[in-house]
C-alpha beads as a LAMMPS data file, in Angstrom:
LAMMPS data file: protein, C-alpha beads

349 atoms
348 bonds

1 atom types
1 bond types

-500.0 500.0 xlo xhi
-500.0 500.0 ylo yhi
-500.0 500.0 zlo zhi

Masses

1 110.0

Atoms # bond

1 1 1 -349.365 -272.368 327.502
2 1 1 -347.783 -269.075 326.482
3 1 1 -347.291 -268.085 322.561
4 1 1 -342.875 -267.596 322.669
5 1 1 -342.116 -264.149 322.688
6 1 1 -341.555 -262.630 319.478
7 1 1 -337.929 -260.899 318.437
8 1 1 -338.897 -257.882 317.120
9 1 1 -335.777 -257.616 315.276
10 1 1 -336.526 -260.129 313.002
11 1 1 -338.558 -257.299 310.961
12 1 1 -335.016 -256.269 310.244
13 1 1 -332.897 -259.312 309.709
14 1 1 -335.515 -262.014 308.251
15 1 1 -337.753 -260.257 305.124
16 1 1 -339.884 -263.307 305.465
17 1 1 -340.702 -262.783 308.574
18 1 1 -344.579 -262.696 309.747
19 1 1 -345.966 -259.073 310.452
20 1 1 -345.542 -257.773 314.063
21 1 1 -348.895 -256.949 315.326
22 1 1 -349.366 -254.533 318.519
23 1 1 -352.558 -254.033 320.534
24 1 1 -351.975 -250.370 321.753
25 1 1 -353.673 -250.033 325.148
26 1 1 -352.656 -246.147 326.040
27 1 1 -354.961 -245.034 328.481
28 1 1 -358.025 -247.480 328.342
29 1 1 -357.203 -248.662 331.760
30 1 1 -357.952 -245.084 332.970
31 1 1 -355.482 -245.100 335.350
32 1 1 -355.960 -248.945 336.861
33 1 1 -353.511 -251.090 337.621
34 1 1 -355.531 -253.783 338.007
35 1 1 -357.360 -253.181 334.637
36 1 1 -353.905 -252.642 333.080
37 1 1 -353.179 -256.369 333.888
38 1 1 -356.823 -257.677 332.970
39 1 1 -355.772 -256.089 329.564
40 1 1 -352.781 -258.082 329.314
41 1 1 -354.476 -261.227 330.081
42 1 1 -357.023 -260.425 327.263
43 1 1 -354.653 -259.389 324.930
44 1 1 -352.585 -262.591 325.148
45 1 1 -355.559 -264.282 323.984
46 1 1 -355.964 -262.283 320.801
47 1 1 -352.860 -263.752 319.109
48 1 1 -351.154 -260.338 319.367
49 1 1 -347.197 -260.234 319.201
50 1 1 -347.134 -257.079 321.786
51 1 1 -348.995 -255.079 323.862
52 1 1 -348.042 -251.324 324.180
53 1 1 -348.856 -248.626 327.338
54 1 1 -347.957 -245.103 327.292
55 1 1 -345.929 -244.066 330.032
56 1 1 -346.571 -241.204 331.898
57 1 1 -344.979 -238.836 334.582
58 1 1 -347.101 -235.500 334.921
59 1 1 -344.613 -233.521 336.758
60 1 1 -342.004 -234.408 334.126
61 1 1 -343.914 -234.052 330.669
62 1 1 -347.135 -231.488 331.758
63 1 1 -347.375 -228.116 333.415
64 1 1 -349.802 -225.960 333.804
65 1 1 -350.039 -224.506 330.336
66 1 1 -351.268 -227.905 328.996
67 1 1 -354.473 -227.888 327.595
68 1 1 -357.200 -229.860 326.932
69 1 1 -357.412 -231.123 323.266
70 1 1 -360.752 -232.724 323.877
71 1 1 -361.824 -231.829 327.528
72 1 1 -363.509 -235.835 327.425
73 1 1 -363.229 -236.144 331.586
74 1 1 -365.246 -234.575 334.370
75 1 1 -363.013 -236.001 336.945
76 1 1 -359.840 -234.513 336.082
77 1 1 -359.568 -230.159 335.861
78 1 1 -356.954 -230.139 333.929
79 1 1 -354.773 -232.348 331.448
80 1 1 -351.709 -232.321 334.456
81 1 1 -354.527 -233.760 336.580
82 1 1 -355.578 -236.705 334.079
83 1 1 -352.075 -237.836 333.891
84 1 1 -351.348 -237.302 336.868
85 1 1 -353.888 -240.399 337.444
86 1 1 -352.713 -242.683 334.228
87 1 1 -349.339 -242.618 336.161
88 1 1 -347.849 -246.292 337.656
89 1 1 -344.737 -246.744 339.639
90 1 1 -341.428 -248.360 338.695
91 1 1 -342.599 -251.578 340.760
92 1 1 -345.674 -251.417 338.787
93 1 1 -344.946 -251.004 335.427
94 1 1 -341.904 -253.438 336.516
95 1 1 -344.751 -256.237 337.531
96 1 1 -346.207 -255.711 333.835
97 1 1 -344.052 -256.025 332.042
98 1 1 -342.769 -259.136 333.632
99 1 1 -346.983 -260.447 333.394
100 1 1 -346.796 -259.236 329.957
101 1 1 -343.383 -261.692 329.040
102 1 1 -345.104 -264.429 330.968
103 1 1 -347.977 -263.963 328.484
104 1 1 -345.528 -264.298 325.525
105 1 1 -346.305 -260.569 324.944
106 1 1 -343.525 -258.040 324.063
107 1 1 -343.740 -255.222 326.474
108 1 1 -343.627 -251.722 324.841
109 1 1 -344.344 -248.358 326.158
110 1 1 -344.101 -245.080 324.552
111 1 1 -342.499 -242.298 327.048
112 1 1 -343.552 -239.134 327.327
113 1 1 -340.756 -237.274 329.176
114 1 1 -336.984 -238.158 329.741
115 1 1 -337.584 -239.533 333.150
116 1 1 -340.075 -241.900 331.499
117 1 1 -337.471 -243.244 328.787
118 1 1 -334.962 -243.496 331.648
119 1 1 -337.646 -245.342 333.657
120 1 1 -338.471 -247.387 330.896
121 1 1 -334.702 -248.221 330.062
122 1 1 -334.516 -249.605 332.914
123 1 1 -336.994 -252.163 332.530
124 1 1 -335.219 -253.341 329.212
125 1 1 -337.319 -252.003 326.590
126 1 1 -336.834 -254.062 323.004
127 1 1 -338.000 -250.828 321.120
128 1 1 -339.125 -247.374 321.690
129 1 1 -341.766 -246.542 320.180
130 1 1 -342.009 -242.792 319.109
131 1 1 -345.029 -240.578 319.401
132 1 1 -346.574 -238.631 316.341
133 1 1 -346.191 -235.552 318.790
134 1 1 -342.480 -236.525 319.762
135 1 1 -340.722 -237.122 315.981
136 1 1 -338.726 -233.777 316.503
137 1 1 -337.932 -234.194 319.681
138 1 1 -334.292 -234.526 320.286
139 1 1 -333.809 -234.757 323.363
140 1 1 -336.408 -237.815 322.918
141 1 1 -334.621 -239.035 319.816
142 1 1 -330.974 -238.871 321.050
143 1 1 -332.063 -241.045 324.397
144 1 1 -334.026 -243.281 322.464
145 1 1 -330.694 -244.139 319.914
146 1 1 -327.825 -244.220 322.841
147 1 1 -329.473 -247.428 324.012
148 1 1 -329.362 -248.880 320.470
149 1 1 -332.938 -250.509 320.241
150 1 1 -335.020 -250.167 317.357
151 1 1 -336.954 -246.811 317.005
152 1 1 -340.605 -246.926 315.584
153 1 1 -341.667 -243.570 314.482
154 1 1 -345.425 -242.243 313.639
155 1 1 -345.918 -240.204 311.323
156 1 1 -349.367 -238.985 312.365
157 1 1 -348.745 -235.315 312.761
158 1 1 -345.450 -234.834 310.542
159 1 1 -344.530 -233.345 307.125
160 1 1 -342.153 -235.655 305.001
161 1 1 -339.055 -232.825 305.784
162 1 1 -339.221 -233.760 309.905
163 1 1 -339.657 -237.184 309.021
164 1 1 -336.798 -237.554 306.508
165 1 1 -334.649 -235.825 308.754
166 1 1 -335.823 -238.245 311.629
167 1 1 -335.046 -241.036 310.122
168 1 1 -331.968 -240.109 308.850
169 1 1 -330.570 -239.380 312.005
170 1 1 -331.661 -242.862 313.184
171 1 1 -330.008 -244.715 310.397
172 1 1 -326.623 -242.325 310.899
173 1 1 -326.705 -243.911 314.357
174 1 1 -326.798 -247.435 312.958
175 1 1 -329.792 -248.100 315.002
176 1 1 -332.979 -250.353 313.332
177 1 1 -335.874 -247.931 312.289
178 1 1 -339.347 -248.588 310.929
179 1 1 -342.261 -245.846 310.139
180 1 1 -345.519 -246.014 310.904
181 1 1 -348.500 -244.480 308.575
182 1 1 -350.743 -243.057 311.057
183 1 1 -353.772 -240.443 310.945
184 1 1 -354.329 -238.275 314.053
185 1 1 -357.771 -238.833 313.843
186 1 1 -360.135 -240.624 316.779
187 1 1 -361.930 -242.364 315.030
188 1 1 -360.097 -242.100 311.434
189 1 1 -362.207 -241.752 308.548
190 1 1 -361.443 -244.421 305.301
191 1 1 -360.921 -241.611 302.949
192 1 1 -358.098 -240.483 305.526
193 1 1 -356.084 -243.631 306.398
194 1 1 -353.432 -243.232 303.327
195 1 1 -353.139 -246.592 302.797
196 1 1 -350.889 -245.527 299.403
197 1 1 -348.635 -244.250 302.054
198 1 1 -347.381 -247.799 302.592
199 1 1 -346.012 -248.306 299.502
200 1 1 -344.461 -244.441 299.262
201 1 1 -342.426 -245.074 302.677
202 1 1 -341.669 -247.847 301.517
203 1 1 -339.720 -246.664 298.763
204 1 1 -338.671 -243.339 300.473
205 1 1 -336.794 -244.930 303.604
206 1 1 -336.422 -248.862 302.478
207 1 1 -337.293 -250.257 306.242
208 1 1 -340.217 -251.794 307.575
209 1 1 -343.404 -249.864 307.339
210 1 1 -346.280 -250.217 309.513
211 1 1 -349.803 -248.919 309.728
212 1 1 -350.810 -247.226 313.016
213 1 1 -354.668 -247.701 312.924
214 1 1 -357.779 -245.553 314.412
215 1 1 -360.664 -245.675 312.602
216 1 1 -361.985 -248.420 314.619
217 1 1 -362.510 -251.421 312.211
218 1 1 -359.768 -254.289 311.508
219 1 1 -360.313 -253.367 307.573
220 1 1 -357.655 -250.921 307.213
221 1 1 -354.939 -253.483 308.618
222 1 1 -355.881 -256.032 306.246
223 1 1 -355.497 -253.909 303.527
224 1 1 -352.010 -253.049 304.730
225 1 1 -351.142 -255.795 305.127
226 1 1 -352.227 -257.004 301.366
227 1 1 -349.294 -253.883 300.600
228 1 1 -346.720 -255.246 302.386
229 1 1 -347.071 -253.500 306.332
230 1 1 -344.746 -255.254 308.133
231 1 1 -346.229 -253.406 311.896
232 1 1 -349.571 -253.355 312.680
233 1 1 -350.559 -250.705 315.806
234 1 1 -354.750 -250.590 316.331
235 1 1 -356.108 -249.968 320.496
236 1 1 -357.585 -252.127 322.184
237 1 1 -360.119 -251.914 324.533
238 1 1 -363.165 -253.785 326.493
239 1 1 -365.605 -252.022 325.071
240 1 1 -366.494 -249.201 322.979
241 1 1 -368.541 -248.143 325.598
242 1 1 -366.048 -247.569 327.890
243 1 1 -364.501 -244.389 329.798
244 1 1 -361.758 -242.854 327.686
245 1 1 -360.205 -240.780 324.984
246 1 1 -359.256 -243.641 322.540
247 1 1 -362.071 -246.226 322.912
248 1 1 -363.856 -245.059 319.669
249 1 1 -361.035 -245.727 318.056
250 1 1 -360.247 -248.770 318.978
251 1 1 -360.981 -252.897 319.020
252 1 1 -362.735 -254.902 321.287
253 1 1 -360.706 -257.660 322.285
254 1 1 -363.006 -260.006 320.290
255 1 1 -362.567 -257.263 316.790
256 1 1 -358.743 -257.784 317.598
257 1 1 -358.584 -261.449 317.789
258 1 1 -360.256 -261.870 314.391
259 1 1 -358.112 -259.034 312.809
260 1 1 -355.140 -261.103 313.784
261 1 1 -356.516 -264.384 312.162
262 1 1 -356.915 -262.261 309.344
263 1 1 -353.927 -260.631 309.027
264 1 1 -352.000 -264.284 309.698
265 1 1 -354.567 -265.541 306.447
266 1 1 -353.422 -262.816 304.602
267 1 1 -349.992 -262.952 304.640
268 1 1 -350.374 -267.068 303.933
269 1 1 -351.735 -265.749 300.907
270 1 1 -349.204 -263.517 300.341
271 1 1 -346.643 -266.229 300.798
272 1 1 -348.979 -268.527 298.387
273 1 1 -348.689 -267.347 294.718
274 1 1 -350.543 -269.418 292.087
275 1 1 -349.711 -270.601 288.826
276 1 1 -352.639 -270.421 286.881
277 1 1 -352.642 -273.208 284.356
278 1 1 -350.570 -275.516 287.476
279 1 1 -353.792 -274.968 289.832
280 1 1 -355.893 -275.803 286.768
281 1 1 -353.698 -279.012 286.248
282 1 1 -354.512 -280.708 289.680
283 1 1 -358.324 -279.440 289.327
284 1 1 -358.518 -282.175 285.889
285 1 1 -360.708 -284.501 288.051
286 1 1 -362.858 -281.809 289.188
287 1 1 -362.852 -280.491 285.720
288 1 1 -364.444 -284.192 284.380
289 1 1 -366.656 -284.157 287.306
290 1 1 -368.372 -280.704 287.067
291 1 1 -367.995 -280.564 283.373
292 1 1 -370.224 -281.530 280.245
293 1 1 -370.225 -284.123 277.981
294 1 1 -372.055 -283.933 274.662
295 1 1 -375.760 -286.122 274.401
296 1 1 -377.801 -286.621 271.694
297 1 1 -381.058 -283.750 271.981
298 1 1 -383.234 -286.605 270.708
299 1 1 -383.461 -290.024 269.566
300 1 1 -381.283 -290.110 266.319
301 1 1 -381.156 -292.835 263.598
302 1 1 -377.622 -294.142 261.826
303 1 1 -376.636 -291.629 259.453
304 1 1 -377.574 -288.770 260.844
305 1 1 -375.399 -285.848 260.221
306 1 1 -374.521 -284.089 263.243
307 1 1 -375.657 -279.715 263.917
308 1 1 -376.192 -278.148 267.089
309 1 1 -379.792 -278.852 266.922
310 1 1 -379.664 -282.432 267.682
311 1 1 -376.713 -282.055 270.409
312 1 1 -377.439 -281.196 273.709
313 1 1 -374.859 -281.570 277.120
314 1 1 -375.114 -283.208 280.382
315 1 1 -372.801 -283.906 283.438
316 1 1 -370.037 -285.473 284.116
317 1 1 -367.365 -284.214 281.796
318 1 1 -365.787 -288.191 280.825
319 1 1 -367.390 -288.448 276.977
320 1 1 -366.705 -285.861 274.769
321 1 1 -366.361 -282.497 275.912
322 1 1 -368.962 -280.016 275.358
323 1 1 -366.168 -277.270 274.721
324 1 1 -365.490 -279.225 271.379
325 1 1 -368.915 -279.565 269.992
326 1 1 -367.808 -277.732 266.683
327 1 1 -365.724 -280.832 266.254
328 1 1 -368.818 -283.206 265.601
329 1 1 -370.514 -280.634 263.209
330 1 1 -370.936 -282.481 260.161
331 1 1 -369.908 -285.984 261.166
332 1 1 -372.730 -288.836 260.281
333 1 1 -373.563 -291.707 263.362
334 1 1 -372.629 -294.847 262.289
335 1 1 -375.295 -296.401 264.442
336 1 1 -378.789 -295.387 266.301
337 1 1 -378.585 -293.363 269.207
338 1 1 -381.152 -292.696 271.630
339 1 1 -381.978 -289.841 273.488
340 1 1 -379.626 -288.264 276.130
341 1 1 -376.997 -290.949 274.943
342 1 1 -373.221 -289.646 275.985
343 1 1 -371.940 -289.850 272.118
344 1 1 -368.262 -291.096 272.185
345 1 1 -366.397 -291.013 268.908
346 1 1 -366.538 -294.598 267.872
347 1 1 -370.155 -293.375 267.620
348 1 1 -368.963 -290.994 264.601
349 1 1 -367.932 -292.167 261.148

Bonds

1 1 1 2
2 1 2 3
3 1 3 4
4 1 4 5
5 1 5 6
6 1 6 7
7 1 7 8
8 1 8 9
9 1 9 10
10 1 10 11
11 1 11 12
12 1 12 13
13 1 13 14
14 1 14 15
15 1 15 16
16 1 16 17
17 1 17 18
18 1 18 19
19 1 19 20
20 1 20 21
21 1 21 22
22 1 22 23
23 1 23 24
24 1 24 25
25 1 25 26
26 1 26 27
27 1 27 28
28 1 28 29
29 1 29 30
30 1 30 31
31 1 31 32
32 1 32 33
33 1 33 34
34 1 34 35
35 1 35 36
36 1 36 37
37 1 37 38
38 1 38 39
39 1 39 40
40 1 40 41
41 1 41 42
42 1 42 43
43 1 43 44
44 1 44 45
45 1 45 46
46 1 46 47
47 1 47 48
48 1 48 49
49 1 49 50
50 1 50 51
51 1 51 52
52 1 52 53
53 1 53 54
54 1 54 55
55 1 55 56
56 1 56 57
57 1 57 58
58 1 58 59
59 1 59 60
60 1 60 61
61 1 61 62
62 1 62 63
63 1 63 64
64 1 64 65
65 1 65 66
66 1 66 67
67 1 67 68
68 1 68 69
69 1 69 70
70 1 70 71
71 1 71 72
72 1 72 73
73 1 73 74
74 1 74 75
75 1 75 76
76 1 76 77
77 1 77 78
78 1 78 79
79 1 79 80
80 1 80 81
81 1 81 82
82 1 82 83
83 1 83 84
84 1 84 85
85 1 85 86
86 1 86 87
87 1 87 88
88 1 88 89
89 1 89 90
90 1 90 91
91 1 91 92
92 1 92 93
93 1 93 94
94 1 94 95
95 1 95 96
96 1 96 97
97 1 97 98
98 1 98 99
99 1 99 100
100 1 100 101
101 1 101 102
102 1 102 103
103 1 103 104
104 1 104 105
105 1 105 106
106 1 106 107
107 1 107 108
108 1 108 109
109 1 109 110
110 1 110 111
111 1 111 112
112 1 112 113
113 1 113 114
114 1 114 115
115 1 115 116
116 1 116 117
117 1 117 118
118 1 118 119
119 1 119 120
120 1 120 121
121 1 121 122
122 1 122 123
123 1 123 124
124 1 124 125
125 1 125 126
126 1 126 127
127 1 127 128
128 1 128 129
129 1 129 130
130 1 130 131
131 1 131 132
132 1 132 133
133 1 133 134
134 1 134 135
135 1 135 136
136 1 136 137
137 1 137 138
138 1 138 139
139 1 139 140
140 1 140 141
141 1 141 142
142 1 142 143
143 1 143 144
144 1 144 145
145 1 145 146
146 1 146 147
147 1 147 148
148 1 148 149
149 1 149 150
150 1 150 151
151 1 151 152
152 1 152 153
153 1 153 154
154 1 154 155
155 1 155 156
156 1 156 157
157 1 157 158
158 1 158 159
159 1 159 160
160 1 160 161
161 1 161 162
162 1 162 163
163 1 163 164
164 1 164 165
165 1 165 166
166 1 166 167
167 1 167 168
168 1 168 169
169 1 169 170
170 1 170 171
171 1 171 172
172 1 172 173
173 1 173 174
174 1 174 175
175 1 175 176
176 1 176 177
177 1 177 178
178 1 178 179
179 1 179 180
180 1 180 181
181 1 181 182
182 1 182 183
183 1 183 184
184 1 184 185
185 1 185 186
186 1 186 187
187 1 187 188
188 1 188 189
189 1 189 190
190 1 190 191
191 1 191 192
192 1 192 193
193 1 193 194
194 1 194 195
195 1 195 196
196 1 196 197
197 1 197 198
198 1 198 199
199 1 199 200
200 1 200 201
201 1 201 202
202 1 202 203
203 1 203 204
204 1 204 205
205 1 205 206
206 1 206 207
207 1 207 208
208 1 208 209
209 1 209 210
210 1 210 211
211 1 211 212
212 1 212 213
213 1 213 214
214 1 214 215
215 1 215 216
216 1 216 217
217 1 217 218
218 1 218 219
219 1 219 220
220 1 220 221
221 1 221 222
222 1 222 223
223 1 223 224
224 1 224 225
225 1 225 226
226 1 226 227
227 1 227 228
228 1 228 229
229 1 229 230
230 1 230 231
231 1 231 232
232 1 232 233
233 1 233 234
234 1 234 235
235 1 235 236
236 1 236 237
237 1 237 238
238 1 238 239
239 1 239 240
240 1 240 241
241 1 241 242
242 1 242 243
243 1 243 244
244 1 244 245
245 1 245 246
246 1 246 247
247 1 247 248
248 1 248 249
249 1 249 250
250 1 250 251
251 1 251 252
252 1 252 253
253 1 253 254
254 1 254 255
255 1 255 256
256 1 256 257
257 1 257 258
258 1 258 259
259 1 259 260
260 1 260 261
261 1 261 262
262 1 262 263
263 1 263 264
264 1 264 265
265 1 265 266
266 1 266 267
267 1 267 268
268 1 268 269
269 1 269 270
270 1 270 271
271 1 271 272
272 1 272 273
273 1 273 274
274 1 274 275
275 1 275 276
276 1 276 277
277 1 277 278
278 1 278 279
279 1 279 280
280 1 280 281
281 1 281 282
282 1 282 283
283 1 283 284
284 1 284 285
285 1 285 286
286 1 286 287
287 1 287 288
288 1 288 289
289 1 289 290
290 1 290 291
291 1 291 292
292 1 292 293
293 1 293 294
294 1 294 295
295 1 295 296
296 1 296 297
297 1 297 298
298 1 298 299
299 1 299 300
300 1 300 301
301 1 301 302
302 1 302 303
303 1 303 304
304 1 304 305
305 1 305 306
306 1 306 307
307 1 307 308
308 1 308 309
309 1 309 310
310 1 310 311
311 1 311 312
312 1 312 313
313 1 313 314
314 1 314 315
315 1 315 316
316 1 316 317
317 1 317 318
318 1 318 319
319 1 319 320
320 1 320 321
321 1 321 322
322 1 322 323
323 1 323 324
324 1 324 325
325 1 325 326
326 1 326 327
327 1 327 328
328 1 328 329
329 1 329 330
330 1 330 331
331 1 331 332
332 1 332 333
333 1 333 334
334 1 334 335
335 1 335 336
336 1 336 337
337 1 337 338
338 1 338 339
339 1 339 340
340 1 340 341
341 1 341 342
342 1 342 343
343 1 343 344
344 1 344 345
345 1 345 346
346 1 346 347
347 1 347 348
348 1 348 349
C-alpha cells in the first residue's frame, strides 16, 4: 500500500509539521522513459515525500550559443542536442506524474522555459520549484506566482540582493515561499555546504528553509535538519556508477532510504526534549541496580571506627550508597562484620 500523499503546504500552515524530503532525479534517467518510471518505483520505497524531474524543451530554453559547462557526453555534440534527448511528451510526463501520485509521491518538476511551466501547469503542479540559474528570471517568476502555488527558490548561484528581491516579490504576491541553501558544486565539498546558512535565512526571510544537497553523503541533511530545515532536496540515482552529470552527487536509492530514517529520528528527537533531573527520576531503579553499596574491605570486629581504609564498594546500589561514604567516617560498628558485608546503618552506633 501507498504512503498518502503529502500537502506540501503544511510547511506553511502547521510549524509542527514533519520535514518535506525530495529525491531530485534531474537527468539520471538520461533521457528514458522507462527508467524515469523505474525511478519512481524506487523512490517510493525510500520513504521520500516527493520526487522531482527537470523539465525540458530544447527548442524553447537552448540555442545554439549554449555551451557545454562540463562536456560529460560523447553522444550528444552539443548541450541543444543532450536536451534535446532528456525531453518527454505531455502524455508522458502526464503518465508520471499520475505513477508518481499512485506511489504517494508528490510530483514536482522544475521548468526550464515558459512552454515548460505552461506544460507543467497543466498537469497541476503543487509547487514550482525554482532553479539556482532561474532566481532572476521574471518572466519565470511572474508565471510561476499567477498560478498561486508555492515557489521554492535555490539559492545556489545568487547574492543575498537577487535573492531578497526574489523573495520579496513572492511574498508581495501573497504566494507561499521557502529558500533553499544550495552549493553549485557536483559533488559539494563539507567546508562548502553553509550549513550556518540555515539559521541566517531563517532569520532574513522568516519561511521555511531547506537544504538543497550535493556532496553526495546523507550527513549534510541530518545536520540540517538538527537546525531546523524544514525541505530536504539530495539526487537520487541507481548507482554512482552510472551515465550522467549529477550521479556523483547524488544517493543511491539504498543511501536515500536510510537518510530518510534518519532525518524522521532526528526530528523525533527534536520533538523529544529532556528534563534532566525528570529522566534521572524514572532511571532510580536502574540507579540501585548499577550502583554501589558500601562493604566492609575486611573482616572488622565491634568497635571499630570506620576510615576509608576498611570500606570498600560492591554492586547493587540497595545498602548504603557509596556516594555517601564520608558519612560513615568516624562512626564505630556496634557488632562484627565480616568481609564484603553490605554495612546498613543499624550496623553503626
Amino acid at each position: 500500500m501507498s504512503q498518502p500523499l503529502r500537502d506540501i503546504t503544511d510547511l506553511w500552515t502547521t510549524p509542527a509539521a514533519p520535514s518535506f524530503v525530495i529525491a531530485e532525479v534531474a537527468q539520471a534517467h538520461d533521457g528514458s522513459l522507462g527508467s524515469a518510471h523505474a525511478y519512481i518505483d524506487a523512490v517510493a520505497k525510500t520513504g521520500a515525500d516527493a520526487i522531482k524531474f527537470q523539465t525540458h524543451i530544447a527548442a524553447e530554453e537552448s540555442s545554439e550559443l549554449d555551451t557545454w559547462r562540463v562536456k560529460f557526453s560523447k553522444q550528444d555534440a552539443t548541450r541543444y542536442d543532450y536536451w534535446k534527448r532528456m525531453e518527454f511528451t505531455e502524455p508522458q510526463w502526464i503518465e508520471l506524474k499520475q505513477h508518481a501520485e499512485a506511489k504517494g509521491l508528490v510530483f514536482l518538476s522544475s521548468p526550464f522555459s515558459l512552454a515548460a511551466i505552461r506544460l507543467l501547469d497543466r498537469l497541476g503542479m503543487s509547487a514550482w520549484k525554482v532553479a539556482s540559474g532561474e532566481v532572476t528570471n521574471r518572466l519565470f517568476l511572474d508565471a510561476m506566482i499567477a498560478t498561486g502555488k508555492p515557489v521554492l527558490v535555490s539559492s545556489g548561484m545568487s547574492y543575498l540582493e537577487e535573492m531578497d528581491a526574489t523573495v520579496a516579490l513572492i511574498k508581495a504576491a501573497k504566494s507561499p515561499v521557502a529558500v533553499f541553501q544550495c552549493t553549485t558544486a557536483y559533488p559539494c565539498p563539507p567546508e562548502k555546504i553553509g550549513l550556518n546558512q540555515i539559521t541566517e535565512l531563517q532569520a532574513r526571510y522568516g519561511c521555511p528553509i531547506g537544504l538543497s544537497d550535493h556532496s553526495g553523503t546523507p550527513y549534510p541533511s541530518l545536520a540540517a535538519i538538527a537546525l531546523g530545515a524544514k525541505l530536504i532536496e539530495v539526487h537520487i540515482a541507481f548507482s554512482k556508477e552510472m551515465f550522467g552529470p549529477d550521479t556523483t552527487a547524488s544517493l543511491t536509492t539504498q543511501e536515500f532510504a536510510q537518510m530518510v530514517e534518519g532525518i524522521r529520528f532526528t526530528e523525533k528527537m527534536l520533538a523529544s526534549p529532556t528534563v534532566k533531573d525528570a529522566s534521572a527520576e524514572t532511571m532510580e531503579p536502574l540507579r540501585k541496580m548499577f550502583g554501589q553499596s558500601l562493604v566492609a574491605a575486611t573482616d572488622l570486629e565491634a568497635g571499630t571506627v570506620l576510615t576509608r581504609e576498611n570500606l570498600s564498594c560492591r554492586k547493587p546500589g540497595h545498602g548504603i550508597s557509596a556516594a555517601n561514604v564520608e558519612s560513615v567516617f568516624g562512626k564505630k560498628l556496634k557488632h562484627t562484620v565480616k568481609a564484603a558485608q553490605f554495612l546498613s546503618v543499624d550496623d553503626l552506633e
